[in-house]
C-alpha positions in Angstrom: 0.0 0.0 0.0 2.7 2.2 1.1 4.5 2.1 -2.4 1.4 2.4 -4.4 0.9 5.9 -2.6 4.4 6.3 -3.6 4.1 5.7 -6.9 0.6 7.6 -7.1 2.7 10.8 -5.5 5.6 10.4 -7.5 3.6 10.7 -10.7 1.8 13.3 -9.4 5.2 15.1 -8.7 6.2 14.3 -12.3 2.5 15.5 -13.8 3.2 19.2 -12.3 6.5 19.4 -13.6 6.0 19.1 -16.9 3.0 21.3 -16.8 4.7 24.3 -15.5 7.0 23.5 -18.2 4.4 23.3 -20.6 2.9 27.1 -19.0 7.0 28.0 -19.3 7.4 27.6 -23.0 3.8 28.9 -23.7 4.8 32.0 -21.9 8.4 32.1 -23.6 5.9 31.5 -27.2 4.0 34.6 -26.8 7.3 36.2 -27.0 8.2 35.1 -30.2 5.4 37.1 -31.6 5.1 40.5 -33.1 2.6 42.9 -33.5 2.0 46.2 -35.2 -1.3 48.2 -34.8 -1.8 51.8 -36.5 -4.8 53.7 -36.1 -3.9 56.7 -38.5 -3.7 54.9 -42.3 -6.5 54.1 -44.1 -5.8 50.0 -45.1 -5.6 49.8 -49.2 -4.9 48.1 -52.4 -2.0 48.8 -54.4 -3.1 52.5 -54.9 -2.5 53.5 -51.4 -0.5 56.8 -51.4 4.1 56.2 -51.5 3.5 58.3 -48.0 1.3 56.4 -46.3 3.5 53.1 -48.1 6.3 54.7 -45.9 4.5 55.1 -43.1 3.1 51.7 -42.5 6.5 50.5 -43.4 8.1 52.8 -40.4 6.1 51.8 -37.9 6.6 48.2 -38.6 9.9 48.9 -38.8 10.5 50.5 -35.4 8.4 48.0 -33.7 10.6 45.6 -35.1 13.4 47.5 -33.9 11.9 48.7 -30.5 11.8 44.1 -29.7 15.1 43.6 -31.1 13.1 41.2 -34.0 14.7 40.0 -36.7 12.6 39.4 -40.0 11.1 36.0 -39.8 13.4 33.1 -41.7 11.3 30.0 -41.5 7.2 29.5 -41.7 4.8 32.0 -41.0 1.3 32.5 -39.4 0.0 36.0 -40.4 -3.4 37.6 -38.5 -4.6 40.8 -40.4 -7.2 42.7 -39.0 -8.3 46.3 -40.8 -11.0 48.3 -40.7 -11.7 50.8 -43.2 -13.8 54.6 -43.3 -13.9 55.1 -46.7 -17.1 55.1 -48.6 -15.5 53.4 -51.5 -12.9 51.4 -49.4 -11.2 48.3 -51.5 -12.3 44.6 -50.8 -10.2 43.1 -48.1 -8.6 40.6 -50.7 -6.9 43.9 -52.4 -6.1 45.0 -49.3 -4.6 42.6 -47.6 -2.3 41.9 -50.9 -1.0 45.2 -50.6 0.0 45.1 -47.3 1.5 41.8 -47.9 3.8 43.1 -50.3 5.0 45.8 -47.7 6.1 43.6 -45.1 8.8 42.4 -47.0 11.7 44.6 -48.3 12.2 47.8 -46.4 11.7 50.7 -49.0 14.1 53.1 -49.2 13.9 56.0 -47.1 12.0 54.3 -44.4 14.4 54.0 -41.3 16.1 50.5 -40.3 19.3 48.7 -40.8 17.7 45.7 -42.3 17.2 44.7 -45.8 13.6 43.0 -44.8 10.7 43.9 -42.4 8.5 41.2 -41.3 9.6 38.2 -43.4 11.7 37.8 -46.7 9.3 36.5 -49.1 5.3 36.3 -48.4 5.5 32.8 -49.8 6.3 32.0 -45.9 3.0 32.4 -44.6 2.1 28.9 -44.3 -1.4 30.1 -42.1 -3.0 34.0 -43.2 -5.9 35.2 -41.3 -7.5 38.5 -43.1 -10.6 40.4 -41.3 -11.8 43.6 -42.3 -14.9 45.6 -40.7 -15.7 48.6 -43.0 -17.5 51.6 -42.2 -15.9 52.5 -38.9 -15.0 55.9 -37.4 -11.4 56.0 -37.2 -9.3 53.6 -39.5 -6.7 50.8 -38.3 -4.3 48.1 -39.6 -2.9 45.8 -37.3 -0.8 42.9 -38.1 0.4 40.1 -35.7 3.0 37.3 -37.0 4.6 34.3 -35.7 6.3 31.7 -36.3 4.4 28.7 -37.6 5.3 26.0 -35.1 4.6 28.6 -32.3 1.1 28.5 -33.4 0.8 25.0 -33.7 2.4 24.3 -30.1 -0.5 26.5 -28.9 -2.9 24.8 -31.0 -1.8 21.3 -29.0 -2.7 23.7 -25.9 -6.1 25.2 -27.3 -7.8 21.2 -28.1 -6.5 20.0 -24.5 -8.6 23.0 -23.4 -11.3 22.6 -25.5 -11.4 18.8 -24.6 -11.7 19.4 -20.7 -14.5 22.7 -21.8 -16.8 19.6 -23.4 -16.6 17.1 -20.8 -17.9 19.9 -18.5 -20.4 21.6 -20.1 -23.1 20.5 -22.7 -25.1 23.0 -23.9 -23.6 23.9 -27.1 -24.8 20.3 -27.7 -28.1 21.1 -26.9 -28.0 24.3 -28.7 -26.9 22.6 -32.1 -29.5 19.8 -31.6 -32.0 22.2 -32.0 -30.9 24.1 -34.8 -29.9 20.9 -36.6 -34.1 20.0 -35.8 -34.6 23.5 -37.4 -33.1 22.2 -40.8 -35.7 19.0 -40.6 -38.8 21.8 -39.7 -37.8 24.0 -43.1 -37.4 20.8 -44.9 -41.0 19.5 -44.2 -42.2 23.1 -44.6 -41.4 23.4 -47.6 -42.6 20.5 -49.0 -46.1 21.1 -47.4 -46.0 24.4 -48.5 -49.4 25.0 -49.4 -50.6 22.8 -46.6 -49.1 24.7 -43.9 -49.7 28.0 -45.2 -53.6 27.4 -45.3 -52.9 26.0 -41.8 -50.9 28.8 -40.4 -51.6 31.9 -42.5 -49.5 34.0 -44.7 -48.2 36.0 -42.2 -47.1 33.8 -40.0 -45.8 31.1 -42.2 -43.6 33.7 -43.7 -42.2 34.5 -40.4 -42.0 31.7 -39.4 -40.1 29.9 -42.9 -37.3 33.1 -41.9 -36.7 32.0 -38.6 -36.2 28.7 -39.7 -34.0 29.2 -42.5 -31.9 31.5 -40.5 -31.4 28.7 -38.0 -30.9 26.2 -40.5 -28.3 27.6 -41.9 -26.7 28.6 -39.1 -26.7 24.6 -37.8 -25.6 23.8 -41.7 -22.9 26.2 -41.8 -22.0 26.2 -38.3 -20.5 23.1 -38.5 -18.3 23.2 -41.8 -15.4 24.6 -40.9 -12.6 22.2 -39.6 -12.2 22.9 -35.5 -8.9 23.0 -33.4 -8.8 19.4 -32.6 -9.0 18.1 -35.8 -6.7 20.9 -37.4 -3.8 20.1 -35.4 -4.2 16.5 -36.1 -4.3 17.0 -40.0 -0.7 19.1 -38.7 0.3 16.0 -36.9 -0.2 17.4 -33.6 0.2 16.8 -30.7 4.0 14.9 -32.1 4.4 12.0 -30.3 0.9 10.9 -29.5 -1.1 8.7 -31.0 -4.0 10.2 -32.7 -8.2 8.5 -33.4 -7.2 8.7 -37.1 -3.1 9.5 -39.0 -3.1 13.5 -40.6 -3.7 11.7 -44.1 -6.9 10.2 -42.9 -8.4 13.0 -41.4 -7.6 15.0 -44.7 -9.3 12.2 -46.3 -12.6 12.3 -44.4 -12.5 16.6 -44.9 -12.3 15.6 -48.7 -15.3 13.6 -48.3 -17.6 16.5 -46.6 -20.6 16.9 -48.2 -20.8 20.3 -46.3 -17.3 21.8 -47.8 -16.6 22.8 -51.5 -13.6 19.7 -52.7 -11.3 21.4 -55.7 -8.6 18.7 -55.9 -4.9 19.8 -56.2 -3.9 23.1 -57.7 -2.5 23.8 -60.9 1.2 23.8 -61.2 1.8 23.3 -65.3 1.1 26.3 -67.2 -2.0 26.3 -68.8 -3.9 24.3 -66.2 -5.4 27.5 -64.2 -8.2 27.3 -66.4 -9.5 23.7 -65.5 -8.9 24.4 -61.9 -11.5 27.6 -62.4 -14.1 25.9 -63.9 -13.5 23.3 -61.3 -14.5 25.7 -58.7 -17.3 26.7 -60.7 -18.4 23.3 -60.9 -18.0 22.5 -57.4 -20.0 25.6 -56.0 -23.0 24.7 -58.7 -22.6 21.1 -57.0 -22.6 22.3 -53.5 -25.9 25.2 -54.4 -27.8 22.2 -56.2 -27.2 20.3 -52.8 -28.2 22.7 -50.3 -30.1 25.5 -52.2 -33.0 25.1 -50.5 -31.0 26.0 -47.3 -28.9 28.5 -48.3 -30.8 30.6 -50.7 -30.5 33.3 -50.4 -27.9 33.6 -47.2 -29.5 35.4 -44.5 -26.4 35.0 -42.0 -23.1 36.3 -42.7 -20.2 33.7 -43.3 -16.6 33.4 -43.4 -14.2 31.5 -45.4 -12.2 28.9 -44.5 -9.5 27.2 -46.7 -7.2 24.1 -46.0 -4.8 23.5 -48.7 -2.3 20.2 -49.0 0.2 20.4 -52.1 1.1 17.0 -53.5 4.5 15.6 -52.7 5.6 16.1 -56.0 4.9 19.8 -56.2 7.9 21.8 -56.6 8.5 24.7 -54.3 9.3 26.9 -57.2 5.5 26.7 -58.3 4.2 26.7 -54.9 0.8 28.9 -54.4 0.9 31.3 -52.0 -1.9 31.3 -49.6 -3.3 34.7 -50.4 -3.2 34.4 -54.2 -4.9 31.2 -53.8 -8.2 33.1 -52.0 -7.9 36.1 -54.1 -7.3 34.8 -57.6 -9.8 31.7 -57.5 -11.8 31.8 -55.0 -13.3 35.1 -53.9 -14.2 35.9 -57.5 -16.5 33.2 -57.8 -17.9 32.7 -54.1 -18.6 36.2 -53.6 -21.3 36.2 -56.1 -22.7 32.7 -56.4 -23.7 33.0 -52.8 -24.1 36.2 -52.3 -22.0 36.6 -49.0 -21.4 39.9 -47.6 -19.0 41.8 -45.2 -21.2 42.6 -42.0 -24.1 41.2 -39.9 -25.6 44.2 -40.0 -26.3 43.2 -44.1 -28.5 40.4 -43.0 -31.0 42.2 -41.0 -33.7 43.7 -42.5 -33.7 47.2 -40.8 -37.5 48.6 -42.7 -39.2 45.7 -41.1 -37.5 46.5 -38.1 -38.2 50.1 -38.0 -41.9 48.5 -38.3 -41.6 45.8 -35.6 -39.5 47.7 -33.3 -39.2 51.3 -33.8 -37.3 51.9 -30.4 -34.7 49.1 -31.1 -34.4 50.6 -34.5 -33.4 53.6 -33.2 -30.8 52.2 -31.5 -28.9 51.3 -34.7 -29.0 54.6 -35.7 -29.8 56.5 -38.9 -27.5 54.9 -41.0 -26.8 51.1 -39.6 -25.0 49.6 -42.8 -21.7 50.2 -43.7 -21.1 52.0 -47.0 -23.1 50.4 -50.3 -20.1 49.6 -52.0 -18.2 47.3 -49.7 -21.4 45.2 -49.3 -20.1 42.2 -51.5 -17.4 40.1 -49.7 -17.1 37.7 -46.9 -16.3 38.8 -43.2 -13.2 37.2 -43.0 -11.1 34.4 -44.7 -8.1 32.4 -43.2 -6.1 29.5 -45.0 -4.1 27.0 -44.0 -1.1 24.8 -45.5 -0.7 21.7 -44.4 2.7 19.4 -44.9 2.5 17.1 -48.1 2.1 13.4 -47.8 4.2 11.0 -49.6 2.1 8.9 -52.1 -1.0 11.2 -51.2 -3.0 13.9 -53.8 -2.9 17.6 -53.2 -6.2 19.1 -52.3 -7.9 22.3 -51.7 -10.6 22.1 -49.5 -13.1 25.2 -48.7 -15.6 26.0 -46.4 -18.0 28.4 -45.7 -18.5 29.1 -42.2 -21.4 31.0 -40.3 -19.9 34.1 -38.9 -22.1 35.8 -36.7 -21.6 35.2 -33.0 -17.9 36.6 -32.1 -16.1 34.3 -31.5 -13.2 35.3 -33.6 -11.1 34.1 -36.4 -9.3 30.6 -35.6 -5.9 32.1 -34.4 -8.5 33.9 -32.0 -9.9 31.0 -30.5 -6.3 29.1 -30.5 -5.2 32.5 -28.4 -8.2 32.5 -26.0 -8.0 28.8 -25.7 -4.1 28.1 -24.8 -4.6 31.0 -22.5 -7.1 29.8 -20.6 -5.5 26.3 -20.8 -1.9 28.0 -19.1 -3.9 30.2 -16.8 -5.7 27.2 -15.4 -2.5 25.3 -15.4 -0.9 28.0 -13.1 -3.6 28.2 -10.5 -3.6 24.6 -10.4 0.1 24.6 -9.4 -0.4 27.7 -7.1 -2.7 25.9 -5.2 -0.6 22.6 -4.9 2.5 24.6 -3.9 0.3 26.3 -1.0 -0.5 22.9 0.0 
């Protein structure tokens, strides 16, 4: 009996250790990271003016400088948030280009010993987050980078947290049962149209068919996107472990989602951009023929979310980079086939509000939508490059994802997660040590 406590206290002993290790080198992570904010440019494409080029360029160089930071050598995962005031502001896509070309070589005349600013090449970023919220008072840029495998050590951190979140709380799972009951309601509604409204009345069968759609596609939607746990498995993560299923299996169940537009490897011959195009094209058709009667028209705003695997034999001279991937074939053909938009505040119907609710109305204020012209985009895309797998296809694999109930992009809820994982971590061992 005596050794068996023994034993029990010794791996105790052992268990703490190597989680305030584990809070050590999360805490030693977070300072591997760099980030720039600036409130007094307005974000642009490529015709932002050479002085406000310089600017930008300064201040991430002296923040660079003010840390010590070299540029980054190896992998990359980039979080760009902007938000805009212009009445005719650029699509995030062109904006985030721009700004992606300017955190590489240090122009001349803006102040620094070194040749580069954040990175060498762009073709680093391996995982590029881009949010933009147009119509706001004052204007901002802010870019936060680190290293790759400092994000993906976090994102071990973030699942563990999330694992021990589910065991103790449930009702997220009730909330999706019933919005995945709402998709089963508009179903049958639909098919009894007539039926049901004779049964229920105009009126309140149209009110009713919005508040289901709205939840079904919320429930549809809100479960596309690939979640921490699984993403760092498709990385390999946590190394070491063994996982429910190896990275290419996972990758192979994604490809199979029936809720998730499948595109098959990029091109990388010239010539073969073309196919890949109409590929896309093909695909969304597939995807709207599958869940029109869901989906049109969106009434929640979504996000994009992209998981790309080259193939093995993919040279890294012809390599896509992450950004050109959203911007050049997919944006241009999502945008309008499912008619996403930039902001919540597109969804809501604000003259029927005004009629329902004249005093909530008012609290929106005059003008409640963001300029007309930077309606037509998505609230946020992020993409992700996984490692290649010997023997294995290239894929892209996209999602749309509802985006309406802030919870952030992914690096947000990888942040929020691994801190409340090391904070937890370090109470745990504050208590034992009072003990």
């Amino acid at each position: 009996m005596a050794s068996q406590i023994e034993e029990l206290m010794r791996r105790g002993t052992n268990r703490a250790r190597d989680e305030r290790l584990a809070v050590a080198r999360y805490r030693k992570r977070a300072r591997r990271g760099v980030s720039v904010l600036v409130h007094d440019i307005e974000p642009q494409s490529k015709r932002m003016r050479d002085a406000d080029r310089d600017r930008f360029k300064t201040a991430v160089s002296e923040q660079m400088a003010t840390f010590s930071r070299a540029p980054f050598n190896g992998p990359v995962a980039l979080k760009i948030d902007l938000a805009t005031t212009s009445r005719t502001a650029p699509q995030a896509h062109t904006i985030a280009k721009n700004l992606l070309d300017l955190l590489g070589k240090r122009r001349a005349g803006v102040p620094g010993m070194r040749r580069h600013l954040l990175y060498k090449n762009d073709a680093q970023i391996q995982a590029l987050s881009v949010s933009c919220r147009h119509g706001e008072d004052y204007p901002m840029i802010h870019v936060a980078g680190r290293p790759l495998s400092a994000l993906l050590d976090d994102m071990e951190l973030a699942a563990e947290a999330i694992r021990v979140d589910e065991m103790e709380n449930y009702g997220d799972v009730y909330r999706w049962d019933q919005e995945e009951e709402a998709m089963e309601d508009l179903r049958n509604l639909i098919r009894d149209e007539r039926g049901q409204r004779e049964r229920l009345g105009d009126d309140f069968y149209d009110a009713y068919f919005k508040m289901l759609r709205w939840s079904a596609q919320r429930a549809l939607l809100g479960c596309s996107g690939i979640d921490i746990p699984v993403l760092g498995w498709m990385y390999g993560r946590p190394e070491g472990s063994t996982p429910i299923l190896p990275p290419d299996q996972w990758a192979l169940l994604i490809g199979r989602s029936k809720l998730r537009l499948q595109l098959g490897d990029l091109p990388i011959t010239p010539g073969s951009s073309g196919a890949f195009k109409r590929r896309v094209e093909e695909e969304i058709a597939a995807f709207k023929q599958r869940w029109d009667w869901v989906i049109s028209p969106l009434v929640i705003a979504v996000a994009l979310q992209v998981v790309v695997r080259p193939s093995a034999a993919t040279p890294a001279a012809v390599l896509h980079d992450l950004d050109n991937i959203v911007r050049d074939y997919l944006l241009p053909r999502i945008i309008p086939s499912f008619g996403t938009v930039t902001d919540h505040r597109w969804t809501i119907d604000f003259d029927e509000l005004r009629r329902r609710d004249p005093v909530l109305a008012d609290r929106w204020g005059p003008n409640p939508t963001p300029p007309p012209g930077t309606k037509q985009g998505v609230t946020r895309y992020e993409a992700w490059r996984l490692p290649p797998v010997e023997g294995e296809p290239g894929f892209v694999s996209v999602a749309l994802v509802a985006d309406m109930d802030g919870r952030g992009d992914t690096f947000d809820r990888i942040d929020e997660c691994s801190r409340k994982w090391a904070d937890a971590q370090s109470s745990t061992s504050g208590k034992r040590q009072r003990w």
